[in-house]
C-alpha positions as a printed NumPy array, in Angstrom:
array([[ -3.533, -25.915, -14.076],
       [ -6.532, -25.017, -12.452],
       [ -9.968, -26.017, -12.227],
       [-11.532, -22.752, -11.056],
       [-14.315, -21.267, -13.52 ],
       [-12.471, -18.637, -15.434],
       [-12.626, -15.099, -14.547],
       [-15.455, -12.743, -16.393],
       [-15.066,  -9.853, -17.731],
       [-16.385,  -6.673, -15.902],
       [-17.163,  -3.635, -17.57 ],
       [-17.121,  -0.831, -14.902],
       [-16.14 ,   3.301, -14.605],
       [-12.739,   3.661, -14.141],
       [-13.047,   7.02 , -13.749],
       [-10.212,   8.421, -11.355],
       [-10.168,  11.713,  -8.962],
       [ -8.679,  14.852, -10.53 ],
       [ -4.915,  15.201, -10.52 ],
       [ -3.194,  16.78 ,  -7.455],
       [ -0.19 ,  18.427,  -6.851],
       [  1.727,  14.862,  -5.696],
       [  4.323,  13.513,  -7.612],
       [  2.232,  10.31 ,  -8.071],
       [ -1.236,  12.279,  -8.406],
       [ -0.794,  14.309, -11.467],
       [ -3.345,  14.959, -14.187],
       [ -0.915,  13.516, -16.893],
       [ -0.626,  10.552, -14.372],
       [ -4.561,  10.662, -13.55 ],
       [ -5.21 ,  10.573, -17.426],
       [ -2.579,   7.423, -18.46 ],
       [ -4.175,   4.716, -15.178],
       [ -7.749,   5.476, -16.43 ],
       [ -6.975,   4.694, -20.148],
       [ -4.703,   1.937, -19.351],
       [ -6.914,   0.536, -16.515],
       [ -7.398,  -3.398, -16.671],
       [ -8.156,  -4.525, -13.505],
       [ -9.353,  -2.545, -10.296],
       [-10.911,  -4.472,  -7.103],
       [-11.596,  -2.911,  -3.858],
       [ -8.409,  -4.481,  -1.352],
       [ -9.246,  -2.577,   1.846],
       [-11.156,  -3.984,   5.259],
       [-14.385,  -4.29 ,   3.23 ],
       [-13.235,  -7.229,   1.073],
       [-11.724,  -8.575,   4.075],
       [-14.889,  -8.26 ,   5.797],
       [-13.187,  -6.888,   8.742],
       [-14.709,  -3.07 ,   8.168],
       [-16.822,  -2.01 ,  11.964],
       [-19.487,  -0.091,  12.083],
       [-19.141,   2.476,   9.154],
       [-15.837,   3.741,  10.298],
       [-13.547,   2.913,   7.225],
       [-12.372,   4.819,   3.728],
       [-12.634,   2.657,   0.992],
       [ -9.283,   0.743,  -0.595],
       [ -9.092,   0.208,  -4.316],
       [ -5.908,  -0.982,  -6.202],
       [ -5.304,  -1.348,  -9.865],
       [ -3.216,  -2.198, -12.513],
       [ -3.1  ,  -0.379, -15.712],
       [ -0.77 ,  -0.467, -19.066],
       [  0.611,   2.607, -20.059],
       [  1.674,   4.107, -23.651],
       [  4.834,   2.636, -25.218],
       [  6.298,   5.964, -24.899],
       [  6.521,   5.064, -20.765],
       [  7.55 ,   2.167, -21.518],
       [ 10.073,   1.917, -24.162],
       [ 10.835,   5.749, -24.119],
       [ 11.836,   8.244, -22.076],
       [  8.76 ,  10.449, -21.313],
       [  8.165,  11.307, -17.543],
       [  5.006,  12.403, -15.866],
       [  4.597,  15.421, -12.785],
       [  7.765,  16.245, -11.401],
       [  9.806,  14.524, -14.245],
       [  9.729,  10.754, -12.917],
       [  9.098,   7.47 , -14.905],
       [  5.232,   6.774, -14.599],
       [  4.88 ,   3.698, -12.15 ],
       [  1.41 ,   4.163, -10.171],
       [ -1.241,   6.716,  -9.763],
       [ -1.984,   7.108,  -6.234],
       [ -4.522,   9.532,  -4.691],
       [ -6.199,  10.217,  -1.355],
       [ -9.65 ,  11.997,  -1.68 ],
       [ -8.979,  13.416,   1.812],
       [ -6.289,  15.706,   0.078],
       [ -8.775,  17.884,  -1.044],
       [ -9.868,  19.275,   2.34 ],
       [ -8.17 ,  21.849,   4.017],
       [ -5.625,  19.957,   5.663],
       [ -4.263,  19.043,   2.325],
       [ -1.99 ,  15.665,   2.166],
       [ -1.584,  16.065,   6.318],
       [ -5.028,  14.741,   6.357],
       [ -5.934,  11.358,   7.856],
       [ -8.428,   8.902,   5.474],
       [-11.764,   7.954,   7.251],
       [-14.998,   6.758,   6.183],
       [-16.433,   7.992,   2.762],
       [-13.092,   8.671,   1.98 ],
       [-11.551,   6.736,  -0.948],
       [ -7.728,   5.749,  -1.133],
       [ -6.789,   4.016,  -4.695],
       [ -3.366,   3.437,  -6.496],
       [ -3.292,   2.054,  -9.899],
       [  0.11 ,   0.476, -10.56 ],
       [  1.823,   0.44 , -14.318],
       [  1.342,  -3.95 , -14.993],
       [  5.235,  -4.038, -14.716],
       [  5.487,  -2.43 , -11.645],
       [  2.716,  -4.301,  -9.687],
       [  4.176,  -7.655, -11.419],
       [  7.607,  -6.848,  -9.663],
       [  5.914,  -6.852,  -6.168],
       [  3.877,  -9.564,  -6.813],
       [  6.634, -12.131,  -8.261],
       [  7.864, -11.242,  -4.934],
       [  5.134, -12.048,  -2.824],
       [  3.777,  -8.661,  -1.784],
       [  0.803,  -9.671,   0.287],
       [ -1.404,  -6.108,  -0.851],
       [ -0.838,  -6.643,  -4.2  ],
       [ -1.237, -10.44 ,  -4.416],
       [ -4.961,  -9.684,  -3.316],
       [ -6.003,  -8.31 ,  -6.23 ],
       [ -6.074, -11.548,  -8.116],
       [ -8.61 , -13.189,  -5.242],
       [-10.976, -10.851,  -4.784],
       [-14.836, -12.061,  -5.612],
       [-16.19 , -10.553,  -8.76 ],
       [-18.603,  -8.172,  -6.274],
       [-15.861,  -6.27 ,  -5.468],
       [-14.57 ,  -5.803,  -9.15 ],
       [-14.662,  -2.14 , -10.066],
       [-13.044,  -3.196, -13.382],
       [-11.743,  -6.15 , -15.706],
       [-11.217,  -6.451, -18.881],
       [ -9.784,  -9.473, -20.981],
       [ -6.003,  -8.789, -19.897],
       [ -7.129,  -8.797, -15.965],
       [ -9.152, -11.819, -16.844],
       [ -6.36 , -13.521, -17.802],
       [ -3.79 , -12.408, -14.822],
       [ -6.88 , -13.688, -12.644],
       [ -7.148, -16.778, -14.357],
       [ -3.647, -17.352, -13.725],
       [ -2.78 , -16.252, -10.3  ],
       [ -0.976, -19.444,  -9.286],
       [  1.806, -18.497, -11.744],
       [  2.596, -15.806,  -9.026],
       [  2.189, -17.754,  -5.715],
       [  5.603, -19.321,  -4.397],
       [  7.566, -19.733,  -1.168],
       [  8.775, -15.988,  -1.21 ],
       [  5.478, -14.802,  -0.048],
       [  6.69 , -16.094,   3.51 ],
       [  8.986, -13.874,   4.313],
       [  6.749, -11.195,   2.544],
       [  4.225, -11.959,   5.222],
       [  6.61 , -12.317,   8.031],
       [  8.11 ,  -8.66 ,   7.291],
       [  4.423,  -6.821,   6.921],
       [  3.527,  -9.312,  10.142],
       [  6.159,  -8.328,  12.142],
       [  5.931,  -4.224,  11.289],
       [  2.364,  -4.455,  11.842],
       [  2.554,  -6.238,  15.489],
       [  5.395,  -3.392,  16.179],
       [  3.006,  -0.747,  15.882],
       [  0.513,  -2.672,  17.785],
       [  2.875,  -2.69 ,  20.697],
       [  4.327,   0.29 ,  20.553],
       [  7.671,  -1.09 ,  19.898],
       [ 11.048,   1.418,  19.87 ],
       [ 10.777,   2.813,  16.223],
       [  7.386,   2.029,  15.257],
       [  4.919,   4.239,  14.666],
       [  1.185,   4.862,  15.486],
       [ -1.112,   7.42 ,  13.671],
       [ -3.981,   6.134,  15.629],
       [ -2.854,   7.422,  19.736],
       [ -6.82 ,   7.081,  20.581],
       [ -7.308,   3.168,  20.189],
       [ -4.144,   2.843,  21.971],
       [ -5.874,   5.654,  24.853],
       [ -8.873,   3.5  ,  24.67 ],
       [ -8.098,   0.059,  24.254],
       [ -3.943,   0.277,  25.471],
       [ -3.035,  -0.872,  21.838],
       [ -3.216,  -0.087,  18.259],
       [ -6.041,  -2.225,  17.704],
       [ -6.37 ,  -1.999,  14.256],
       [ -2.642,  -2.741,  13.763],
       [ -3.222,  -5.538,  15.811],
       [ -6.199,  -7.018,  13.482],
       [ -4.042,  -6.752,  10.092],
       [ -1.285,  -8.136,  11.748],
       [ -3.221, -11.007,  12.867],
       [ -5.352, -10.984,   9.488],
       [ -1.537, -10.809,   7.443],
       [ -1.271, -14.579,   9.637],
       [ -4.071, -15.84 ,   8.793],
       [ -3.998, -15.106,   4.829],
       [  0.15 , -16.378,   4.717],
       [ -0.867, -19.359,   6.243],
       [ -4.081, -19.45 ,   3.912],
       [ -1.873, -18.931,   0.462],
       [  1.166, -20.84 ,   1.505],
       [ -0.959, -24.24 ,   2.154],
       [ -3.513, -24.027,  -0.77 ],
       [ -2.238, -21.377,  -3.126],
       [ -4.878, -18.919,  -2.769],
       [ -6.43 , -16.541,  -0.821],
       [-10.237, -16.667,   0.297],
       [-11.916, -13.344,   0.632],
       [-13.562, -12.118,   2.717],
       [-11.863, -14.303,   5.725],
       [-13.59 , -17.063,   6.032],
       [-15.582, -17.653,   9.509],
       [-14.313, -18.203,  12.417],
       [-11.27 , -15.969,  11.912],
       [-13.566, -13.255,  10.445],
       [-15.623, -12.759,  13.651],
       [-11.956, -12.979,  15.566],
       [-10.574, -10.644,  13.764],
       [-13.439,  -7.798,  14.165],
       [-13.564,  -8.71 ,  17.988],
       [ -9.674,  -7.957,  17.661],
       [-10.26 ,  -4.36 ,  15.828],
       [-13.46 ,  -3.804,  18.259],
       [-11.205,  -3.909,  21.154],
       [-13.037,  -7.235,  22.588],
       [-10.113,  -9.188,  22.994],
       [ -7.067,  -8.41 ,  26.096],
       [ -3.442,  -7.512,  24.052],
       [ -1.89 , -10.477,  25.643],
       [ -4.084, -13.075,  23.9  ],
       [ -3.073, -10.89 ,  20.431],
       [ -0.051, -10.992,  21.033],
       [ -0.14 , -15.041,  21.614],
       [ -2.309, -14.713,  18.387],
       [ -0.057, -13.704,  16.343],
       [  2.992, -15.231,  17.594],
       [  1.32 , -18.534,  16.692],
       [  0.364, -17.288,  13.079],
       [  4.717, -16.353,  12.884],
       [  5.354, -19.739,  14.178],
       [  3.202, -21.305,  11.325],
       [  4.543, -18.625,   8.294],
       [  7.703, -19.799,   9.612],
       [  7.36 , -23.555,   9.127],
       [  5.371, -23.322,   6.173],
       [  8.132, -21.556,   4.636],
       [ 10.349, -24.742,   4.452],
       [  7.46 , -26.847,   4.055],
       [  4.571, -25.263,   1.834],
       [  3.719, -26.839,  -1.173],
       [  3.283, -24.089,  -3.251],
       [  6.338, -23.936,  -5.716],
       [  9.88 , -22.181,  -4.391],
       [  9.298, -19.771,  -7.097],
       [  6.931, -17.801,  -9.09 ],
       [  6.545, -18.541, -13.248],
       [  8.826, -15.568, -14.002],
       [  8.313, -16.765, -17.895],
       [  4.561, -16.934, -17.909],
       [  4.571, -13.26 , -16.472],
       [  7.046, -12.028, -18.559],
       [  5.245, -12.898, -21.842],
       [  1.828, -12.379, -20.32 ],
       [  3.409,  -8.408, -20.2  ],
       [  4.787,  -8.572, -23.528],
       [  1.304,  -9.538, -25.377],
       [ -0.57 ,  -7.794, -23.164],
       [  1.103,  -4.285, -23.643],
       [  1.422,  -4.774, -27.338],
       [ -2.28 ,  -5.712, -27.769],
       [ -3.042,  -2.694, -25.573],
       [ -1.36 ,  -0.454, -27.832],
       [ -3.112,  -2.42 , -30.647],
       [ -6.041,  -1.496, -29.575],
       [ -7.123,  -4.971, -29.563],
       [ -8.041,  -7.369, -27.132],
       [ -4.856,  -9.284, -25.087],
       [ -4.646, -12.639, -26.463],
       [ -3.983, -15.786, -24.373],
       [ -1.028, -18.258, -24.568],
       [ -2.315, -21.562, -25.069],
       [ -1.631, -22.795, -22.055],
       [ -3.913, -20.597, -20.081],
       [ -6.931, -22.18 , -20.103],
       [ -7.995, -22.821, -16.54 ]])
């Protein structure tokens, strides 16, 4: 039980870019996440606080409930596949099309059907487990049923987040290094600093926030100070790839023990998520507001 003040509710547009020809970015797909939208936070390097001089697009994730005929039918959306997430890049609609590259003023967002992002995060997904920490300044949207996940986010947090964190850690620090197999989409940090520097601050950042959750269940955003300041230096370019590298070997070493050791439970409240779905979707197609299970009160 926690003794956190409970989360408000935020009334805000959730107004989405027109549909695009993308399997995930249809209009039919466009029109069910904005009517169904209950939470949606900004996740990218701005809530982090690691975002340098103007040069990012701007992250938002959501999670939405969709009609019952999604759910407990068999109706499809764009090119005849189950609805799960509406994801669109506003970069798409420059010529360039879905080759394009986000930068800043662009916005990236994916709203995820509740039972798809609940998969992931019973899991530990470390991008989707961030949108139940991030400060109410970066809420786009929240209504009563994303009040309530919020107000509950330790019913998600367990030890499977480790390896969750290793396996993003350990991608991200191949592309940093230019490892056999990995790829880079960035080749001019690598010509000007001789490494994917921005690889090498989310790997390092992915260290920091495992470590963070697995010892006191939650995640603090933006990174707190000193790590903040490290982890721009990082991205900037400030600091020699050796001393990275050392960086985030050390934040492996401490996922690593911390996975045998954490606290935090060995696994998620499967039951508390499972009915938290159940009343939520059938309030939502209700039309009324979700109600709460007694034992939710923070």
């Amino acid at each position: 039980m926690s003794s956190r003040t409970p989360a408000s509710v935020v009334r805000g547009d959730r107004s989405l870019p027109p549909g695009f020809d993308h399997p995930h970015a249809s209009e039919e797909a466009r029109r069910i996440a904005e009517q169904g939208t209950i939470l949606r936070v900004q996740v990218g390097s701005g809530v982090h606080g690691t975002s340098i001089g103007g040069q990012d697009d701007r992250d938002e994730m959501g999670i939405c409930l969709e009609p019952p005929e999604f759910v407990t039918g068999v109706a499809r959306v764009g090119e005849g596949i189950p609805f799960e997430q509406y994801q669109r890049h506003t970069v798409w609609d420059r010529p360039g099309g879905l080759a394009n590259r986000s930068g800043a003023g662009d916005l990236d967002v994916v709203v995820y059907s509740a039972r798809k992002w609940a998969r992931l995060a019973l899991a530990g997904n470390p991008t989707v487990l961030l949108l139940l920490f991030v400060p109410d300044a970066e809420v786009v949207h929240r209504d009563e049923a994303g009040a309530d996940l919020v107000d509950n986010a330790h019913r998600f947090v367990s030890r499977l987040a480790a390896d969750r964190f290793l396996g993003y850690l350990t991608g991200q620090r191949a592309a940093m290094t230019g490892e056999v197999g990995a790829h880079t989409n960035r080749p001019e940090l690598v010509a000007e600093h001789g490494y994917d520097t921005k690889y090498a601050m989310h790997a390092l950042r992915l260290g920091v926030q495992g470590v963070e959750l697995l010892s006191t269940g939650r995640i603090t955003l933006p990174v707190p100070e000193p790590d903040r300041s490290y982890l721009r230096a990082v991205r900037a370019g400030e600091v020699e790839l050796a001393e990275v590298v050392a960086a985030v070997d050390a934040a492996e070493q401490r996922l690593i023990a911390l996975r045998e050791s954490s606290t935090v439970p060995d696994e998620p409240d499967r039951a508390w998520v499972d009915a938290w779905l159940h009343r939520s979707y059938l309030a939502h197609w209700a039309g009324s507001a979700v109600p709460t299970s007694p034992d939710d009160v923070p």
